[in-house]
C-alpha positions as CSV (number, residue, x, y, z in Angstrom):
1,X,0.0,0.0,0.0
2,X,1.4,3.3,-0.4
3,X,2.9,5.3,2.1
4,X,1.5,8.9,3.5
5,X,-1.7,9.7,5.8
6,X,-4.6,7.3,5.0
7,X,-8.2,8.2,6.6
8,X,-10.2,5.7,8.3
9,X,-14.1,6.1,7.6
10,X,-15.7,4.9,10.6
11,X,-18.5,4.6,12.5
12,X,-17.4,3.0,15.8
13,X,-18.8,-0.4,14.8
14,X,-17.4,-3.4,14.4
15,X,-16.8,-3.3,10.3
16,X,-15.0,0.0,10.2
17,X,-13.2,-0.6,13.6
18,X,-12.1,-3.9,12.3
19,X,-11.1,-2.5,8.7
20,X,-8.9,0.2,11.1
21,X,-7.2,-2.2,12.8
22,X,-6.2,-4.1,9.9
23,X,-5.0,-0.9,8.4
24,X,-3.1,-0.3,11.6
25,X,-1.8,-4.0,11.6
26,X,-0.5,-3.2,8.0
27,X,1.2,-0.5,9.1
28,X,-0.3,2.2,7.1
29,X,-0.5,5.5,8.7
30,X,-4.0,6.2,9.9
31,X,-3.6,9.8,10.7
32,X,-7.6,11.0,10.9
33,X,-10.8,8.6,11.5
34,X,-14.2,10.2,9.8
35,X,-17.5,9.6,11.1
36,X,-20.3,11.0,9.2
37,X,-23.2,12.0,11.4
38,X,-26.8,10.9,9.6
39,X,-29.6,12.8,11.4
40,X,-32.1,10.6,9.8
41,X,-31.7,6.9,7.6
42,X,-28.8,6.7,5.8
43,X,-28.1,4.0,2.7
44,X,-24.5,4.5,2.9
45,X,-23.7,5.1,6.5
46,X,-23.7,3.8,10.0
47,X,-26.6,5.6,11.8
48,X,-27.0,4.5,15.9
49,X,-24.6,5.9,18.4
50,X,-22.3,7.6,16.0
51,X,-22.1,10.3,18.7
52,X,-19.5,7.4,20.8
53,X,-17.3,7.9,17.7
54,X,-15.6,10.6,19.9
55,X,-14.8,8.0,22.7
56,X,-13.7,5.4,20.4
57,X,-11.5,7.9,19.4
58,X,-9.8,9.0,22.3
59,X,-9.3,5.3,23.2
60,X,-7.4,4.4,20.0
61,X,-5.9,8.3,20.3
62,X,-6.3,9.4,16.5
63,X,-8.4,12.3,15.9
64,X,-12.0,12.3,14.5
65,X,-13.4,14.5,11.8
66,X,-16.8,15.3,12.4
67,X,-19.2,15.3,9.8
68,X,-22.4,16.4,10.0
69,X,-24.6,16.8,7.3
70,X,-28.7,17.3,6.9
71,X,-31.3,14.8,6.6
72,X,-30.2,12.8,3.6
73,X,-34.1,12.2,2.8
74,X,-33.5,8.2,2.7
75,X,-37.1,7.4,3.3
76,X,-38.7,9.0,1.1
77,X,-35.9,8.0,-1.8
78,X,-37.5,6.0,-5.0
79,X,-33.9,5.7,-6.9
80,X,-31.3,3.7,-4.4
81,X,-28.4,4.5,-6.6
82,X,-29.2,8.3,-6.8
83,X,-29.6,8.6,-2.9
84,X,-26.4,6.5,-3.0
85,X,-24.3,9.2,-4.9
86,X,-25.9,12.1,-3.1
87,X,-24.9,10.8,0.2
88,X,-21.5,9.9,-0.7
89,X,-21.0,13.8,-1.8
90,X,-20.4,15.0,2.1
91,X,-17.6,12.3,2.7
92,X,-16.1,13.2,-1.0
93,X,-16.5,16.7,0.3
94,X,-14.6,16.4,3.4
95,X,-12.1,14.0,2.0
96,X,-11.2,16.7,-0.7
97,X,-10.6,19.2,2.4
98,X,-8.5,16.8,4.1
99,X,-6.5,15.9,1.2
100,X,-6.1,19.6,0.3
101,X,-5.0,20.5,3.7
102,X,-2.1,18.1,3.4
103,X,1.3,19.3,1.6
104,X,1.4,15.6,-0.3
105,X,-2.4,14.7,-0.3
106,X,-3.6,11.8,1.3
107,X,-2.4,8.3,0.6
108,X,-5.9,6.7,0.8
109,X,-9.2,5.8,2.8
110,X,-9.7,2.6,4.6
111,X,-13.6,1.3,4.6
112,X,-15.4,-1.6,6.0
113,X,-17.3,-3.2,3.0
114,X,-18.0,-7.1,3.4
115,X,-20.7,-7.7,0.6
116,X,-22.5,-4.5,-0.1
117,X,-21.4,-3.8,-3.7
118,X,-24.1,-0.4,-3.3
119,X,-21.3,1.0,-0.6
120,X,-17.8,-0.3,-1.6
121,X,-17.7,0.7,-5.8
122,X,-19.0,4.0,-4.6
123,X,-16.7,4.4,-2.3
124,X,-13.7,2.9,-5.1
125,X,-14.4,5.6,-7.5
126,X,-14.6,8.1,-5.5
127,X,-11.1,7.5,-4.0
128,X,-10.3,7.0,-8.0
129,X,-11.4,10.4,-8.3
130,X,-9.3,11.7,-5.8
131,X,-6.2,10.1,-7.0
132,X,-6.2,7.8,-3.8
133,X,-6.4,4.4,-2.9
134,X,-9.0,2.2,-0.7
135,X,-8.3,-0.5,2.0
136,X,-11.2,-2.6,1.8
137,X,-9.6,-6.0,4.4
138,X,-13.0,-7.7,5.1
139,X,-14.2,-7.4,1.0
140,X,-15.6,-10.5,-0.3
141,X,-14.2,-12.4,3.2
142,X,-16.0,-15.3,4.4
143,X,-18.0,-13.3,7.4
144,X,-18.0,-15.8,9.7
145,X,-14.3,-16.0,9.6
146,X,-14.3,-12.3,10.2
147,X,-16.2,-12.8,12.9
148,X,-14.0,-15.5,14.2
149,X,-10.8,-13.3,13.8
150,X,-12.2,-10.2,15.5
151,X,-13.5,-12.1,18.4
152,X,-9.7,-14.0,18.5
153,X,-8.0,-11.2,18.4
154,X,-9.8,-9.4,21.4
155,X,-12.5,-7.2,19.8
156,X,-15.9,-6.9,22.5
157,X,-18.5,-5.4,20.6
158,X,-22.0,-5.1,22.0
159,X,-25.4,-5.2,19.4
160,X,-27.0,-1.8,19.9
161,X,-29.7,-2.4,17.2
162,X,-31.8,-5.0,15.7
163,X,-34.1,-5.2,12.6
164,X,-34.8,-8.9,11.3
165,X,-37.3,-11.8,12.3
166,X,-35.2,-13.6,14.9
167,X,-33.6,-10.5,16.3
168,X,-35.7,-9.9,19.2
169,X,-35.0,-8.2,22.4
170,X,-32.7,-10.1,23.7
171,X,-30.1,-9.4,21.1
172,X,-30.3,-5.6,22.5
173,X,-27.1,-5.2,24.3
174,X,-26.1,-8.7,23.9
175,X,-22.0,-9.2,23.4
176,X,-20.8,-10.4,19.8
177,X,-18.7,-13.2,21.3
178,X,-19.2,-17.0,20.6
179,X,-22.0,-17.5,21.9
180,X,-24.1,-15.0,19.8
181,X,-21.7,-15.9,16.6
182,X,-23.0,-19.7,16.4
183,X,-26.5,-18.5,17.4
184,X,-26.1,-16.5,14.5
185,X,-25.1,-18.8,12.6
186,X,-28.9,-20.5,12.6
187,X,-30.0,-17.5,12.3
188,X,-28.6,-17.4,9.0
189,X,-30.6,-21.1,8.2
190,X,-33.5,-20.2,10.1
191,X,-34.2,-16.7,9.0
192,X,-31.6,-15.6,6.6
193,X,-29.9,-12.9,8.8
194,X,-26.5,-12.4,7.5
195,X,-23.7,-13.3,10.0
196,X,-22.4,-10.1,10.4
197,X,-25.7,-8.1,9.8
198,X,-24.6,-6.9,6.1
199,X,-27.8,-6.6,5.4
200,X,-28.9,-4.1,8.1
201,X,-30.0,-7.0,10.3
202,X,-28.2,-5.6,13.2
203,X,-25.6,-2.5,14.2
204,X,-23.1,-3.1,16.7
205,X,-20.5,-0.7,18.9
206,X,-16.8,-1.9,19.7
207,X,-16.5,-1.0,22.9
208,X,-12.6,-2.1,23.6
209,X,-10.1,-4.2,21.1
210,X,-6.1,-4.2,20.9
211,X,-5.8,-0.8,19.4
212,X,-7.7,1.0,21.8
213,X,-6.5,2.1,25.4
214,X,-9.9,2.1,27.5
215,X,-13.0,0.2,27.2
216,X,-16.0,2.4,26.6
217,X,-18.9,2.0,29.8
218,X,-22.4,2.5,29.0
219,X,-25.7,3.0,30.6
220,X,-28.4,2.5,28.8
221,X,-32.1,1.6,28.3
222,X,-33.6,-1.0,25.3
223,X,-36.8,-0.1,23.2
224,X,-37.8,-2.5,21.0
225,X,-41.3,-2.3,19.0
226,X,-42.1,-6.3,18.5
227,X,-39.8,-6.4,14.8
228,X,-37.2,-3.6,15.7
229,X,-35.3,-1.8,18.6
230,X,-32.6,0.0,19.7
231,X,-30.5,1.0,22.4
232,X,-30.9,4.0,24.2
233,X,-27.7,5.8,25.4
234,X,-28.1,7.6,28.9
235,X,-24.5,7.9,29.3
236,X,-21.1,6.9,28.0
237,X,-17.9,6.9,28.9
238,X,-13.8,5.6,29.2
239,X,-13.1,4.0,32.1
């Protein structure tokens, strides 16, 4: 990979922390993470708890760019691929900035694709746009396996949303460790939910891993409508 300051889009969960520390692992030169900041449904991003992005952080010590931009209108959307490339304009947007800001540009952008061809050919030809290159370590990857190695190599990551028949409440603040991975598993069989929630099955939050310093705490409350929920963050913090 080439050398210089790469960019790691994340959202805190377990994809984009994962795709981070592989970059990290590689030795490339992470020098800014980038969370974009939905208000409302997103096709392209991360939505819940992107606020803990801050934490995350300040646990792995590489600063955040913040971006925040308004409702992207996904609900109401009747062409997927336009929403698509009208969402992806803020991160080209601040990616440009960043890569202007820097004497020899920016060497490329790590993301956290596994299947979703929608996210990871946008986000290929916009870095082809901007003359840089993409990290993509879990594309194509068997996601069990990925599931496997994050869980081997230390990650915890706790489910902070749920939206597929089998998900029920339960699942709501339950750990991603072996347990949940082989339940998962017949998920998959039973119900189709992809192992690692590609599909927007379920959203996680890594909440300590090698490459961060403290674990993030949380207090929080469940709400879950009979097919859906979410956590509810009262409070957050590094211990």
């Amino acid at each position: 990979m080439t050398d210089g300051a790469w960019v790691s889009l994340f959202s805190g969960g377990k994809d984009s922390s994962w795709a981070l520390y592989q970059a990290l692992e590689e030795g490339l030169d992470v020098q800014r993470l980038l969370t974009v900041h939905p208000p409302g449904d997103s096709y392209m991003y991360h939505v819940p708890a992107t606020e803990l992005a801050s934490l995350a952080a300040e646990s792995i010590g590489i600063e955040l760019v913040d971006v925040h931009p308004d409702d992207f209108g996904a609900e109401e959307t009747t062409d997927a691929g336009e929403q698509g490339d009208a969402e992806l304009a803020v991160l080209e947007e601040a990616l440009t900035k960043l890569d202007d800001e820097r004497p020899d540009g920016l060497a490329g952008v790590t993301v956290g694709a596994v299947e979703s061809e929608f996210q990871n050919s946008r986000v290929e030809a916009m870095s082809e746009r901007l003359g840089i290159e993409t990290f993509a370590p879990l594309w194509q990857r068997d996601p069990k396996q990925i599931a496997a190695d994050m869980l081997a190599a230390g990650f915890e990551t706790t489910i902070i949303r749920v939206a597929a028949g089998g998900l029920d409440e339960s699942w709501l603040g339950r750990p991603l460790d072996a347990d949940a991975i082989a339940d998962l598993a017949e998920l998959q069989e039973s119900h189709g939910v992809h192992p690692l929630g590609e599909g927007g099955e379920f959203e996680t939050l890594v909440r300590d891993g090698p490459h961060m310093d403290r674990r993030i705490e949380l207090e929080y409350e469940s709400e879950f409508d009979g097919t859906r929920g979410q956590l509810q963050i009262e409070d957050a913090w590094l211990d």
